[in-house]
C-alpha positions in Angstrom: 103.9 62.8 89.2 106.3 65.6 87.9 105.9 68.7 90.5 105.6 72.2 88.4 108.7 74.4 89.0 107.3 77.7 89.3 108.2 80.7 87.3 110.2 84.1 87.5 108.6 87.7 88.9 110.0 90.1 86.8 109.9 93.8 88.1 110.5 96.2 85.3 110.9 99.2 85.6 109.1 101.7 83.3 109.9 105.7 82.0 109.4 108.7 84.3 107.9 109.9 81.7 108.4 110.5 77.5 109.2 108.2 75.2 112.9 107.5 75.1 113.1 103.8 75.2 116.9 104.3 75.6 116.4 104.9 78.8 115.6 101.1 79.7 118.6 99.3 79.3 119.0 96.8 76.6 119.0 93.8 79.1 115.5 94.8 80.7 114.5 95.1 77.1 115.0 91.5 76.0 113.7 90.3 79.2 110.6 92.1 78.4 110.5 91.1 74.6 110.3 87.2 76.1 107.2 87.5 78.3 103.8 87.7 77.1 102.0 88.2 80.9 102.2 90.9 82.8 100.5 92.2 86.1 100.0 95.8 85.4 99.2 99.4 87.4 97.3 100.5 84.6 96.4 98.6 81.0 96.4 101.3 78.9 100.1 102.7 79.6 101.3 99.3 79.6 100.2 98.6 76.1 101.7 101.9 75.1 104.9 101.3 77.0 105.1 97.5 75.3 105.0 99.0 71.9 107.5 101.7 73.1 109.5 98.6 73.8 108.9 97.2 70.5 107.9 94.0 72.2 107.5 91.5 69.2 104.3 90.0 70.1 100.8 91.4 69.3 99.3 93.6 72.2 95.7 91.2 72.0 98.3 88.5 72.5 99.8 89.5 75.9 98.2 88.5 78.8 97.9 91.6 81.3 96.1 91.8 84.7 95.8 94.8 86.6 97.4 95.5 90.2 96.5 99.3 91.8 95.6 101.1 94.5 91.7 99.9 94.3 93.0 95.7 94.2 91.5 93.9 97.3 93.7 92.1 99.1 92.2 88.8 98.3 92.4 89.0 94.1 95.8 88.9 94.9 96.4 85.1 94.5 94.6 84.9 91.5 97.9 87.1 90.4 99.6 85.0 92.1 98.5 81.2 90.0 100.4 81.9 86.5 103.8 81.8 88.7 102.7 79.0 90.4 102.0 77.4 87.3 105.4 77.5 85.7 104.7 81.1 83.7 107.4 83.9 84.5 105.4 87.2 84.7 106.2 91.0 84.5 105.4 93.4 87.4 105.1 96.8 85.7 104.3 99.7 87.4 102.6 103.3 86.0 106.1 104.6 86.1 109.9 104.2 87.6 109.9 101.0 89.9 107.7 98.3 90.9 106.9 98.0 94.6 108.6 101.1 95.8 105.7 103.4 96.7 103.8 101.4 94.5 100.9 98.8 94.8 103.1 96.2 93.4 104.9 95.3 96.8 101.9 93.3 97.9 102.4 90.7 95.4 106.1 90.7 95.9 105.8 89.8 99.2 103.6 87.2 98.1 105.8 85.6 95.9 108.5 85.7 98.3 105.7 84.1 100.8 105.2 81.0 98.3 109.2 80.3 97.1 108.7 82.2 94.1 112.0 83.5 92.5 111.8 87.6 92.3 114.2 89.7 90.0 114.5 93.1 90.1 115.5 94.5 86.3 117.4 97.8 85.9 115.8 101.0 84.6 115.3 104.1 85.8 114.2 105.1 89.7 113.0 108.8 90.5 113.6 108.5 94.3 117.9 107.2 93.5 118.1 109.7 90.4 116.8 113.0 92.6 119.2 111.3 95.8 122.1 111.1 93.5 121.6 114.5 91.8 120.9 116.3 94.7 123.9 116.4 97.1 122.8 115.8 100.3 123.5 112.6 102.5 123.0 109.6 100.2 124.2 107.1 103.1 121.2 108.0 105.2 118.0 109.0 103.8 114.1 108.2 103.9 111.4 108.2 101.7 107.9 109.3 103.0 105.9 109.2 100.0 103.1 111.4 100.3 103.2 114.6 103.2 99.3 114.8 104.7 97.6 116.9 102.7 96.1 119.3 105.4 98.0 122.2 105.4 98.7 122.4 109.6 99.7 119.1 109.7 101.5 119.2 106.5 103.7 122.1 108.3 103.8 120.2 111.4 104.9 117.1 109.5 107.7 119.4 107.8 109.1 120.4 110.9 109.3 117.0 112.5 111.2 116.0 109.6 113.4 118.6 109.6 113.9 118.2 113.3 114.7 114.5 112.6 117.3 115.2 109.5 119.4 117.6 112.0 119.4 115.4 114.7 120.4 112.0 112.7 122.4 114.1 109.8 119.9 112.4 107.4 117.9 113.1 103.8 114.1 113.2 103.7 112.4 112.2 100.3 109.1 113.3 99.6 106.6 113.8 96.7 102.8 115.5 96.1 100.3 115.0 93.3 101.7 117.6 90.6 98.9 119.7 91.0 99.6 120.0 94.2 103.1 121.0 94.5 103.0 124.7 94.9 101.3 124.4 98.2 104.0 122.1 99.8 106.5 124.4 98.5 105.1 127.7 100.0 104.7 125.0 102.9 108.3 123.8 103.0 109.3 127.9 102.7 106.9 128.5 105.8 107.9 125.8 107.8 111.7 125.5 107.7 114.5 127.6 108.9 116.8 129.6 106.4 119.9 127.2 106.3 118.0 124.3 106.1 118.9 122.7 102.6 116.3 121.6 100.2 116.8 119.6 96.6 113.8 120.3 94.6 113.9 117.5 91.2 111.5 117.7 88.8 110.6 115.9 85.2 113.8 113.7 85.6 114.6 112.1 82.5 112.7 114.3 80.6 114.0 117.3 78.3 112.7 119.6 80.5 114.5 118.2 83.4 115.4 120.4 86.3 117.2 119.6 89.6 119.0 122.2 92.0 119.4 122.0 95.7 119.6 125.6 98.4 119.1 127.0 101.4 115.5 127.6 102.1 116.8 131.4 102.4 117.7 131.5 98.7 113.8 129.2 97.3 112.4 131.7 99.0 113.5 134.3 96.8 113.9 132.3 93.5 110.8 130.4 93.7 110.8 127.3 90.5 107.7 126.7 88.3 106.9 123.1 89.1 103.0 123.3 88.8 101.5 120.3 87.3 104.9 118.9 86.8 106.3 115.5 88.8 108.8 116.2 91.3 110.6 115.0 94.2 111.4 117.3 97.1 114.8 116.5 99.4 115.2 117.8 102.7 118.5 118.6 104.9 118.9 120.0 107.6 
């Protein structure tokens, strides 16, 4: 009896944001214009994004199974059984990369737990475009993710990272829901001392894109308009 080989998990990256499909490379393009199944964050952007894409097949024609926040940890292997049947499969996340601060790192890990080959496609990544943009240490950083959302222990949080960024000469990466944004700023301006440096990104890749990085001294007298708007905070101090 001929033993299946199994397929290829493809992680594709998607846009920040906007609709410039120049901004995934060619390459990750015709990978994506081959497969018609993909494990998704969220259905309805991924259809969208496929037809961004141009992707040649009809979107009632491509298999898509979603994979978010609200997944139990058992449906995962019913992701899982197209791979293991011989079918490669997209991983595509809302936006940016799959599996970094992103749901989709639980079936990675799976595939990787069942010999199932994994390749990571090129496109763009909000946590290495705000790293690269901002100046600060790029050979020793850490993302957090998501500061609590209390404001004492946000503060406290701020200061033990900025305690930890002196002492190890190190970048911290951090995000908030948009809406929420303001308030970790006013918190970061509270919380930090003056020279401590600060990279605040925001809508990278779109047209409204805006990245500069001071001294808490000089935010605190210039402060941005980020309300509502994705960004990505970096902290050096």
């Amino acid at each position: 009896m001929t033993q299946t080989t199994s397929g290829t998990l493809y992680l594709i990256p998607a846009l920040l944001g906007g609709e410039d499909a120049a901004l995934i490379p060619h390459a990750t393009r015709s990978v994506v214009h081959r497969l018609d199944r993909f494990v998704v964050e969220n259905a309805k952007s991924a259809r969208q994004f496929l037809k961004l894409l141009a992707h040649p097949l009809p979107l009632q024609q491509i298999g898509m199974q979603e994979l978010n926040e609200h997944t139990p940890a058992n449906a995962l292997p019913a992701l899982l059984q197209p791979l293991l049947a011989g079918k490669d499969v997209g991983l595509l996340s809302e936006a940016g990369c799959p599996a970094v601060a992103d749901p989709g790192a639980n079936l990675v890990a799976l595939a990787h737990a069942n010999n199932i080959r994994v390749v990571p496609l090129v496109g763009p990544s909000s946590i290495l475009l705000a790293l690269m943009a901002s100046g600060l240490n790029g050979q020793r950083f850490a993302f957090h993710g998501y500061l609590p959302a209390n404001q004492q222990e946000r503060e406290q949080k701020i200061a033990e990272l900025e305690k930890e960024s002196k002492a190890r000469d190190m970048t911290q990466i951090f995000i908030e829901a948009p809406y929420r944004n303001q308030q970790l700023l006013e918190s970061l301006l509270k919380s930090c001392k003056s020279g401590t440096l600060l990279g605040i990104a925001t809508d990278l890749t779109l047209g409204s894109e805006t990245i500069a990085t001071r001294r808490i001294a000089d935010w605190r007298g210039a402060l941005p308009e980020i309300h509502k708007r994705p960004t990505l905070f970096l902290l050096k101090g």
